[in-house]
C-alpha positions as CSV (number, residue, x, y, z in Angstrom):
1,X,130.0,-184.5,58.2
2,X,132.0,-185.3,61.3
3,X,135.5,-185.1,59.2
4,X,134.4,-181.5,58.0
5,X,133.2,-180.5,61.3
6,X,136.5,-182.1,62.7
7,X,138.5,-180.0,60.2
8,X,136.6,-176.4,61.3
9,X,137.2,-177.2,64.8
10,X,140.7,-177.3,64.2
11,X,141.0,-174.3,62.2
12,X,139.1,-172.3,64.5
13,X,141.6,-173.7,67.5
14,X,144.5,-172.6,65.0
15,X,143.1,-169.2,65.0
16,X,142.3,-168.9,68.4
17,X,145.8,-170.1,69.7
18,X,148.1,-167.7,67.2
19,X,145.8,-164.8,68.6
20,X,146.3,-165.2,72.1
21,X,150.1,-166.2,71.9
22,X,153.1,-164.5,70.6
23,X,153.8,-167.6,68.5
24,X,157.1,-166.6,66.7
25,X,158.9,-168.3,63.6
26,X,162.7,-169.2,64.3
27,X,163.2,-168.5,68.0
28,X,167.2,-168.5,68.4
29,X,168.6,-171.5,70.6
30,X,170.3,-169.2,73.6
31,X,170.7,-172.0,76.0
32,X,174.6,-171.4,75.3
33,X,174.5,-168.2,76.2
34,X,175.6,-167.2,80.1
35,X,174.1,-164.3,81.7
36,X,174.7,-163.8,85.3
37,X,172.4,-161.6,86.7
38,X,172.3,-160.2,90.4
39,X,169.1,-159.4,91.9
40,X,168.5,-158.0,94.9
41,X,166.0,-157.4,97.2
42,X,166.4,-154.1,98.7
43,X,162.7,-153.9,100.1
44,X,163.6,-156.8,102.3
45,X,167.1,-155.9,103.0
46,X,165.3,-152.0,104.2
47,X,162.7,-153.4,106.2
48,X,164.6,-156.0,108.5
49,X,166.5,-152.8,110.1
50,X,166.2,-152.8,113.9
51,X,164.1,-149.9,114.1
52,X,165.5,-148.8,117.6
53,X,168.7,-148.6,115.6
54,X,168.4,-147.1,112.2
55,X,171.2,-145.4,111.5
56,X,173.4,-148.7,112.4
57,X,170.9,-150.5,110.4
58,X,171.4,-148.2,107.5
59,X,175.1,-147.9,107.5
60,X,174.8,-151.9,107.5
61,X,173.0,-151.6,104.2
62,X,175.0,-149.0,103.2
63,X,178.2,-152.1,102.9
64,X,175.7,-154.2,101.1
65,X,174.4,-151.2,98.6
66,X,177.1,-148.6,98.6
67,X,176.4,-146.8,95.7
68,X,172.4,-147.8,95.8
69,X,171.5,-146.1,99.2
70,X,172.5,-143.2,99.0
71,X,170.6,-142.3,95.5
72,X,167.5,-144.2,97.2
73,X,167.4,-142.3,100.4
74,X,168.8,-138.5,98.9
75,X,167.4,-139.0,94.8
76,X,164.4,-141.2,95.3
77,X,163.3,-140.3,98.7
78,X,164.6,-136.6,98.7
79,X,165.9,-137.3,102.6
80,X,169.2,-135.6,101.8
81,X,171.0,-138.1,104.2
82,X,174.2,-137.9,102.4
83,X,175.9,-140.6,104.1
84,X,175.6,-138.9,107.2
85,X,174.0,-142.0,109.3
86,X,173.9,-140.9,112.5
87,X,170.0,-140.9,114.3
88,X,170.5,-136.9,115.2
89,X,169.7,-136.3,111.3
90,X,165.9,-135.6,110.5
91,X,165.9,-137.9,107.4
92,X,167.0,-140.7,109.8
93,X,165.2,-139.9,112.9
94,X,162.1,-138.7,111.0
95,X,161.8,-139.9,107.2
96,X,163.1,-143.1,107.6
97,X,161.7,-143.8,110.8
98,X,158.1,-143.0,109.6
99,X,158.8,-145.3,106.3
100,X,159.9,-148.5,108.5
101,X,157.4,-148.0,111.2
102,X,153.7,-146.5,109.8
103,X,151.4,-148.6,109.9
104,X,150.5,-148.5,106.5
105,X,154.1,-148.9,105.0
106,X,154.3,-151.7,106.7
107,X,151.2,-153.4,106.1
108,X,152.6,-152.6,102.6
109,X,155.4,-154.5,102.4
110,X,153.8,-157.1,104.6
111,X,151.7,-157.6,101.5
112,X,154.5,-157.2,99.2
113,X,156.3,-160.5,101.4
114,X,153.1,-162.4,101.0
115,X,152.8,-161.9,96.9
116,X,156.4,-161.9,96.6
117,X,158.1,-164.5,99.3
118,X,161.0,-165.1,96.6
119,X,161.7,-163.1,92.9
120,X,163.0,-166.5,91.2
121,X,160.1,-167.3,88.6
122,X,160.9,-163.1,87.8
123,X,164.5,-163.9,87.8
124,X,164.1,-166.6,85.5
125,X,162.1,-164.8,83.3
126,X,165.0,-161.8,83.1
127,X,167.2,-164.1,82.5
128,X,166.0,-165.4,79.4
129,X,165.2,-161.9,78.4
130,X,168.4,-160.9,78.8
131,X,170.2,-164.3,76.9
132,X,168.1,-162.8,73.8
133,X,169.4,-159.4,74.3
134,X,173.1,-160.5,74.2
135,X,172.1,-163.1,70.9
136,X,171.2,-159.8,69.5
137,X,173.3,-157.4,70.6
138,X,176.2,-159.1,72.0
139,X,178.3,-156.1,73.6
140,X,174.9,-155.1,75.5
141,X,175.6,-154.4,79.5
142,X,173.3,-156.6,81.3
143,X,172.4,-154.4,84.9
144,X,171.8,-155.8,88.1
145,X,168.2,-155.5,89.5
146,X,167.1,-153.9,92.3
147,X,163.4,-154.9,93.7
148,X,162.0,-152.0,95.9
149,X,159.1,-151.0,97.7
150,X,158.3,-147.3,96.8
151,X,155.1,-146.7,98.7
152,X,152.7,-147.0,95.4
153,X,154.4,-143.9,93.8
154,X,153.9,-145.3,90.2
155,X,157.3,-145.9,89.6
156,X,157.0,-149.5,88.2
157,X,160.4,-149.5,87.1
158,X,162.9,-147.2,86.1
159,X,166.4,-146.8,85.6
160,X,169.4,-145.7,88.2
161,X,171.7,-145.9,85.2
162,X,173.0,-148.3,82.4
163,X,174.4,-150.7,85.0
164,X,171.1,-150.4,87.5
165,X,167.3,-150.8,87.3
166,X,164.8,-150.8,89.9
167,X,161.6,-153.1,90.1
168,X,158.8,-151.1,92.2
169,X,157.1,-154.8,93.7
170,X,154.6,-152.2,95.4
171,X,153.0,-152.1,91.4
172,X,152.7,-155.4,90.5
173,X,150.3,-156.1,93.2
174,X,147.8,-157.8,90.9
175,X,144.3,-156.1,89.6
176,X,142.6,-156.6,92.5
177,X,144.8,-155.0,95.1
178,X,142.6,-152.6,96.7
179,X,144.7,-149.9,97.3
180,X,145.6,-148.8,93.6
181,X,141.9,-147.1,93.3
182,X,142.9,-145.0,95.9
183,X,146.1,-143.5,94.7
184,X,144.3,-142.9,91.3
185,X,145.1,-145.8,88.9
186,X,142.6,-146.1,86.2
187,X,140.9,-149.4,85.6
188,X,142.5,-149.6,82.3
189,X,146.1,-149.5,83.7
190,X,145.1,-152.8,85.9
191,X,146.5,-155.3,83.6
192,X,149.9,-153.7,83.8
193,X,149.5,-154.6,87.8
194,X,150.1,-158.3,87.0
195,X,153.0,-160.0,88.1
196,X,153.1,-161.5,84.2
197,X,153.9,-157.4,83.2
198,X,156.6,-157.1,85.3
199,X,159.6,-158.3,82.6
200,X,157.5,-156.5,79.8
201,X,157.9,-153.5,81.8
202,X,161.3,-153.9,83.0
203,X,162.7,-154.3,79.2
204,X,160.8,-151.6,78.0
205,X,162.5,-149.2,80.2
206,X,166.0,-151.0,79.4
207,X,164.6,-150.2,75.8
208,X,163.4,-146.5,76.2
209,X,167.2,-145.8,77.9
210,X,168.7,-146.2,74.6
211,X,165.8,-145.7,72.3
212,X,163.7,-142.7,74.1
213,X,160.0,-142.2,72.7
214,X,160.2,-138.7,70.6
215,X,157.1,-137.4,70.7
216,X,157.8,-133.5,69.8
217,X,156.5,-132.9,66.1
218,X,156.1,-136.2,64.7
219,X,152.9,-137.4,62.9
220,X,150.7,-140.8,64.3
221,X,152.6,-142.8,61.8
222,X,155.8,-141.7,63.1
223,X,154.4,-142.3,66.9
224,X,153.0,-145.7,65.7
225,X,156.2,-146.8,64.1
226,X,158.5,-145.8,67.3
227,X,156.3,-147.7,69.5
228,X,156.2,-150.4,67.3
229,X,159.9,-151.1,67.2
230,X,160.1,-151.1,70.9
231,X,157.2,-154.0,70.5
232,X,158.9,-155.5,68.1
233,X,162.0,-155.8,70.2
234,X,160.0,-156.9,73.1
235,X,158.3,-160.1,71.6
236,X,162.2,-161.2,70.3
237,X,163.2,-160.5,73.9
238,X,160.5,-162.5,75.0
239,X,159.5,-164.9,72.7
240,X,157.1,-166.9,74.6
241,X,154.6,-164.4,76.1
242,X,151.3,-163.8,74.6
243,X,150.7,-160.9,72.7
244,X,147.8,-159.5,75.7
245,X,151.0,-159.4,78.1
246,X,153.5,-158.1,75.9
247,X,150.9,-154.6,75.0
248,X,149.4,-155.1,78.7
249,X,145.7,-155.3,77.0
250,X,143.2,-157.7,78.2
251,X,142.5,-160.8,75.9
252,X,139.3,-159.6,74.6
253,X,141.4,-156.0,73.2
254,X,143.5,-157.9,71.6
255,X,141.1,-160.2,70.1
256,X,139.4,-157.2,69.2
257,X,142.5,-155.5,67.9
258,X,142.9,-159.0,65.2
259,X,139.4,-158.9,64.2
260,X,139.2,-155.4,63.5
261,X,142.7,-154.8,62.1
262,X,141.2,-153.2,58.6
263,X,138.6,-150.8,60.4
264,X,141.6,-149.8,63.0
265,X,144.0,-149.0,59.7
266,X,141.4,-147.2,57.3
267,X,139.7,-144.9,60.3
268,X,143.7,-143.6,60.6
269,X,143.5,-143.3,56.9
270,X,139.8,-141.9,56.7
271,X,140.1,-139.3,59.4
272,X,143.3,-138.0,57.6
273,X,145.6,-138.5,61.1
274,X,148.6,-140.5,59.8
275,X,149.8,-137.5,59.0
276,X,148.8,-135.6,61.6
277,X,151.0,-133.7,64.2
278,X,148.5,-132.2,66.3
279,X,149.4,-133.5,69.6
280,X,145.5,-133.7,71.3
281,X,144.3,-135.7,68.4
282,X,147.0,-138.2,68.0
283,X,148.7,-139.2,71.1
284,X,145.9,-141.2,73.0
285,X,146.1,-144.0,70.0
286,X,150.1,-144.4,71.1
287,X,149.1,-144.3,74.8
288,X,147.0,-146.0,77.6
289,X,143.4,-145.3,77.7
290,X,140.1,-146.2,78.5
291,X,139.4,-146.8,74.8
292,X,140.0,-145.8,71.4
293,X,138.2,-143.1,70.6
294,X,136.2,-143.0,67.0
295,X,136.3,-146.6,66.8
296,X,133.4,-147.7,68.6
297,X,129.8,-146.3,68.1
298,X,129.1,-143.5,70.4
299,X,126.1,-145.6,72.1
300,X,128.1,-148.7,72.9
301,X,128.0,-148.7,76.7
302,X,130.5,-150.9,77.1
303,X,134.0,-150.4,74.9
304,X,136.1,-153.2,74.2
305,X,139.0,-151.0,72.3
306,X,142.5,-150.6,73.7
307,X,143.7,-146.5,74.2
308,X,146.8,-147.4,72.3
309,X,145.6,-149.4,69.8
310,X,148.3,-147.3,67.3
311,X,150.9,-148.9,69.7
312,X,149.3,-152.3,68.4
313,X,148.8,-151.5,64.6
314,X,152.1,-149.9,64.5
315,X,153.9,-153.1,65.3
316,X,151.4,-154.6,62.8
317,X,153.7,-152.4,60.1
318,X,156.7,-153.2,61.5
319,X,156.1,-156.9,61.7
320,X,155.1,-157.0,58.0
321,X,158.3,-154.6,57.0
322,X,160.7,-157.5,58.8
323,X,158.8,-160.2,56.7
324,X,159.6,-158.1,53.5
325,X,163.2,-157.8,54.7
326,X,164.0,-160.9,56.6
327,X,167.8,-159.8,56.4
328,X,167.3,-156.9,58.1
329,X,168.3,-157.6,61.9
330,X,167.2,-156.6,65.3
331,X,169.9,-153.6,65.5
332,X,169.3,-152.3,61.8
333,X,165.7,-152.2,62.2
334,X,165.9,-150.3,66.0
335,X,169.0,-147.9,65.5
336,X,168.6,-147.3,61.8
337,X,167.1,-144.1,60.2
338,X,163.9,-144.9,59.0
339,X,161.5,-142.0,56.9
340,X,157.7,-143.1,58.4
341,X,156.2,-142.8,55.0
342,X,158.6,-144.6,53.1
343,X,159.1,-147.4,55.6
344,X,155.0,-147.5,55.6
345,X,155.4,-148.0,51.7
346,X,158.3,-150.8,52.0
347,X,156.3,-152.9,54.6
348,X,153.3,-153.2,51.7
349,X,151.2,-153.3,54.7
350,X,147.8,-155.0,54.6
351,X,145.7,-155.2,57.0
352,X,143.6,-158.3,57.4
């Protein structure tokens, strides 16, 4: 009895470990490969100007970022500055004055210091991320990154152009931060506030500048497969991080997601919507949200399934398509022109 009760226990901690990990087969060995990357924080380098001297301050920065200040202060922040860094101009003596010294900007980036007194565990983390992206694609650009504090505008992190992305530090706060109820976060958007989401969400916008989510008259499948790929892409990029990072659910959606894979797969197929283009009834299954609707009873109080659980069963597909065609690689698979319904069919697909 004790060797059988042995042998269950380690089953059921086999199960329990591949669910909450990303656990891939045949990780490439990219400890040869050199990546530079420059990181910079701007936030820090913005808010140690003399603010009885701004405009010296700024033209200062301006040596240090000469191409990156003035899209910050005239694209970003809309102060139409252009350059012109004299305290006479109103985006100097008013804008930028009112960013370095109201109280609540401030306190901001105080907070910002304290959570983030160095970027080096982030770095490392890029890194990495970014020695996978050249084993894959080894003509791939890698940017430099730029870690801002945009006043909890929601702009996590986003693109200045194929040689530049931004990190907005002021959104990876952590779920408790106090502030993010006020400017209208939802609860379920939360778990991307860790500072675990921050490389998930910097490679998916390095992923979206090159590989842009289509939305306009395409069925669920076709939504499910695109946002697939791009998960697809992100657990080879990084390899190590569990699966509840990588789709920014808690661990108890994605446990749900695994142990409900079939119900997930033939409600699509019952309720007729892999083929459906009707925008309202498609796209909250490939986006965040509270939960996924139609696949919980109506009187459950509490609902423990993700918004974009077709995010999650469309990397299921894709997943099982790369196990059919093992010889298919990273590029084929992303750049490739691939018909939904006949890429559905070559995965032979089947849900646990």
């Amino acid at each position: 009895m004790s060797a059988k009760w042995y042998l269950c226990s380690i089953a059921a901690l086999l199960l329990i470990l591949n669910s909450c990990s990303n656990n891939p087969e045949n990780i490439p060995d990219v400890s040869k490969i050199e990546v530079s990357l420059q990181t910079h924080r701007f936030d820090l380098d913005l808010y140690a100007i003399d603010t009885n001297h701004i405009a010296e301050g700024l033209q200062k920065l301006s040596a240090k970022y000469p191409d990156f200040l003035n899209y910050y202060l005239d694209t970003v922040r809309e102060y139409n500055i252009h350059g012109n860094f004299n305290d006479t101009v109103k985006g100097i003596r008013e804008d930028v004055r009112l960013d370095l010294t109201f109280k609540d900007f401030v306190n901001l980036e105080d907070t910002i210091k304290k959570y983030y007194p160095d970027n080096k565990d982030i770095d490392d983390k890029l890194t990495a991320g970014f020695k996978f992206i050249k084993y894959y694609f080894p003509e791939a650009v890698v940017p430099r990154i730029i870690y801002l504090n945009m006043g909890l505008s929601k702009w996590p992190t986003f693109p200045v152009d194929q040689n530049t992305l931004c990190i907005g530090l002021d959104m990876f706060l952590g779920e408790q931060y106090p502030h993010y109820k006020a400017i209208g976060l939802p609860e379920y958007m939360l778990s991307h506030s860790r500072r675990s989401y921050i490389p998930v969400s910097l490679f998916s916008t390095y992923y979206r500048m090159s590989h842009p989510f289509m939305p306009d008259d395409k069925t669920l499948l076709d939504l499910m497969l695109q946002r697939g790929r791009e998960q697809f892409f992100l657990h080879k990029i990084l390899p190590h991080e569990p699966d509840s990072v990588l789709f920014g659910f808690t661990q108890t959606q994605i446990n749900w997601c695994a142990e409900n894979e079939a119900l997930i797969y033939n409600f699509f197929i019952r309720q007729n919507y892999l083929y459906d283009k009707t925008p309202q009834t498609i796209m909250p299954y490939v986006h965040e949200g509270p939960f996924a609707r139609g696949l919980e009873a109506a009187d459950d109080v509490v609902k423990v399934s993700p918004g974009n659980v077709g995010s999650w069963l469309g990397y299921r597909i894709v997943a099982s398509y790369m196990q059919q065609y093992p010889k298919t690689t990273l590029s084929e698979l992303l750049n490739g022109h691939h018909d939904p319904a006949r890429f559905l069919d070559s995965a032979k697909y089947k849900p646990r």
